[in-house]
C-alpha positions as CSV (number, residue, x, y, z in Angstrom):
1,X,-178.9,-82.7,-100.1
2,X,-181.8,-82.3,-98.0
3,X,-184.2,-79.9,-98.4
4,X,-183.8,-78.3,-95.0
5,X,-180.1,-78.6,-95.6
6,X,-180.1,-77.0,-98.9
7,X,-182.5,-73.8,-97.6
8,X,-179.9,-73.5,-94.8
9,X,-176.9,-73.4,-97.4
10,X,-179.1,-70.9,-99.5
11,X,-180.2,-68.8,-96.6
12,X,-176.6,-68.5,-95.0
13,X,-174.7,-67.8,-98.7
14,X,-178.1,-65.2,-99.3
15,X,-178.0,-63.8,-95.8
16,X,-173.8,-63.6,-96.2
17,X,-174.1,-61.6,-99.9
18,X,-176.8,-59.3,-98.9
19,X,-175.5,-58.3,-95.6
20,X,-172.0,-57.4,-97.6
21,X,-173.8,-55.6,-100.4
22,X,-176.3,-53.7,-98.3
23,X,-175.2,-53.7,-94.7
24,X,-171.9,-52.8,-94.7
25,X,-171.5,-56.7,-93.2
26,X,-173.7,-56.0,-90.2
27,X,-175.7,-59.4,-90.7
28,X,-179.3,-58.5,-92.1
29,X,-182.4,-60.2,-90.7
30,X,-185.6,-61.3,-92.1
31,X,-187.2,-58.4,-91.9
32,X,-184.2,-55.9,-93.4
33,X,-184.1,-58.3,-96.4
34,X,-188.0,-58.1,-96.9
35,X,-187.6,-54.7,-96.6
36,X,-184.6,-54.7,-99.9
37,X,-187.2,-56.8,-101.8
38,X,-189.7,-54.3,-101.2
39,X,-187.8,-51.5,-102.3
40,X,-186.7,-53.4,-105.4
41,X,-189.9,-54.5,-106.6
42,X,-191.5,-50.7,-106.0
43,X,-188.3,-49.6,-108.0
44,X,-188.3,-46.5,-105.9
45,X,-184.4,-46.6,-105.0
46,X,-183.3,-42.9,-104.1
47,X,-186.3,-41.9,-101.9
48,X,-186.3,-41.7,-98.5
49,X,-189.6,-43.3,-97.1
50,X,-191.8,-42.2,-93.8
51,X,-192.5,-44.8,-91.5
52,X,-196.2,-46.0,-93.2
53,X,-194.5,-46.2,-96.3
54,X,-191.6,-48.6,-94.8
55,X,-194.5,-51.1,-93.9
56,X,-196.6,-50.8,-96.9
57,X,-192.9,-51.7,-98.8
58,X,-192.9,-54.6,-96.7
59,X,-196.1,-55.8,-97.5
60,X,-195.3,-55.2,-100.8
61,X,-192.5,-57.7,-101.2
62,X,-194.8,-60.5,-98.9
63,X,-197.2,-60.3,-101.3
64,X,-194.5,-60.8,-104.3
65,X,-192.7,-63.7,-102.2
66,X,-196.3,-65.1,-101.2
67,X,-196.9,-65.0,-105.0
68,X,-195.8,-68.3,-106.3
69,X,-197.1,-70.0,-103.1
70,X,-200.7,-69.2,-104.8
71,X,-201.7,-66.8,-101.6
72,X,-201.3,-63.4,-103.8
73,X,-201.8,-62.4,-107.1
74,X,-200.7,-59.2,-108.9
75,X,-203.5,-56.7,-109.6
76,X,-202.2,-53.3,-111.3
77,X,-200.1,-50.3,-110.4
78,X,-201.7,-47.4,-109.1
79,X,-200.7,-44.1,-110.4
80,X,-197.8,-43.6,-107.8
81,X,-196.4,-46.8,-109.6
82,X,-197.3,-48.9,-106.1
83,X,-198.3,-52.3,-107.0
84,X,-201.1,-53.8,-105.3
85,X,-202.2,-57.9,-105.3
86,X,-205.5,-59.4,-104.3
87,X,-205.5,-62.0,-102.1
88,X,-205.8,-65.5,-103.5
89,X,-205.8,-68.2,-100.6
90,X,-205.6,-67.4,-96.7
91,X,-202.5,-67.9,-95.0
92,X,-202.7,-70.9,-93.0
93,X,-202.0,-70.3,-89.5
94,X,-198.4,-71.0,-88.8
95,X,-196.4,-71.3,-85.7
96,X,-193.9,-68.1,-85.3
97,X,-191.0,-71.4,-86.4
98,X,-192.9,-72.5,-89.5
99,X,-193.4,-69.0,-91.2
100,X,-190.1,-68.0,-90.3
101,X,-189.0,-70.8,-92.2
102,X,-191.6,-70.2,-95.3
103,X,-190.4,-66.6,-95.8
104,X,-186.9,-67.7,-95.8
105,X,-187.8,-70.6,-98.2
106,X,-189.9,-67.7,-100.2
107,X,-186.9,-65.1,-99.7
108,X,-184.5,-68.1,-100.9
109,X,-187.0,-69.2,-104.2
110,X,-186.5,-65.1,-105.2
111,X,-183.5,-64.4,-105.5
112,X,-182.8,-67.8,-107.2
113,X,-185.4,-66.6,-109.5
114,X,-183.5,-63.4,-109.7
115,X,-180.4,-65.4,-110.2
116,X,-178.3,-63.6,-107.2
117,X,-177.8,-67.1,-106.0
118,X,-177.9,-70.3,-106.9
C-alpha cells in the first residue's frame, strides 16, 4: 500500500474510533483530536479548562506529535505538572495542505505508538 494510501486508511479508521469514543459520533477534526492528545498527555482528565489553557493544551500535544519529527524535545514538568519542550529545529514553512497532512501523519504515528490503531 502506498504511503498516502495507508495514512488515509489510518486517518479515516483513527478519525472513525475517536469520533465514537469522544464525540458521541459527531466526526472530530484536526484540531478536536489535538486537543484529546493534549489533555491526555497533561493527564488532567476531570478539569474543566479556561480558554488560554485550551491553547496551551494544544500546544502541548504539537510539541509531543512534533517530537519524533526532531522539531521538539521534552524539557521537565513544572510544578502544576505542565510539561514544557524546547525547540529543537524550526518548522519548515508549509503550505496550509502539507502541514495538514504532517499533523495527520504525526496524529496517525501516535496513536500507533499508543497502540489504539494499527
Amino acid at each position: 500500500m502506498a504511503r498516502d494510501e495507508q495514512l488515509k486508511a489510518r486517518w479515516e479508521l483513527l478519525v472513525k474510533k475517536l469520533s465514537n469514543q469522544f464525540a458521541d459520533g459527531d466526526t472530530l477534526d484536526v484540531d478536536g483530536i489535538i486537543y484529546l492528545i493534549g489533555v491526555q498527555e497533561l493527564g488532567k482528565f476531570n478539569k474543566k479548562f479556561k480558554k488560554d489553557e485550551k491553547v496551551n493544551i494544544m500546544h502541548i500535544a504539537i510539541c509531543r506529535l512534533l517530537e519524533p519529527f526532531g522539531y521538539y524535545e521534552f524539557s521537565h514538568f513544572d510544578n502544576d505538572g505542565w510539561p514544557h519542550y524546547i525547540i529543537k529545529d524550526q518548522l519548515p514553512h508549509l503550505k496550509a495542505g502539507e502541514q495538514t497532512v504532517l499533523m495527520k501523519e504525526a496524529i496517525a504515528n501516535y496513536f500507533l505508538e499508543n497502540g489504539y490503531i494499527n
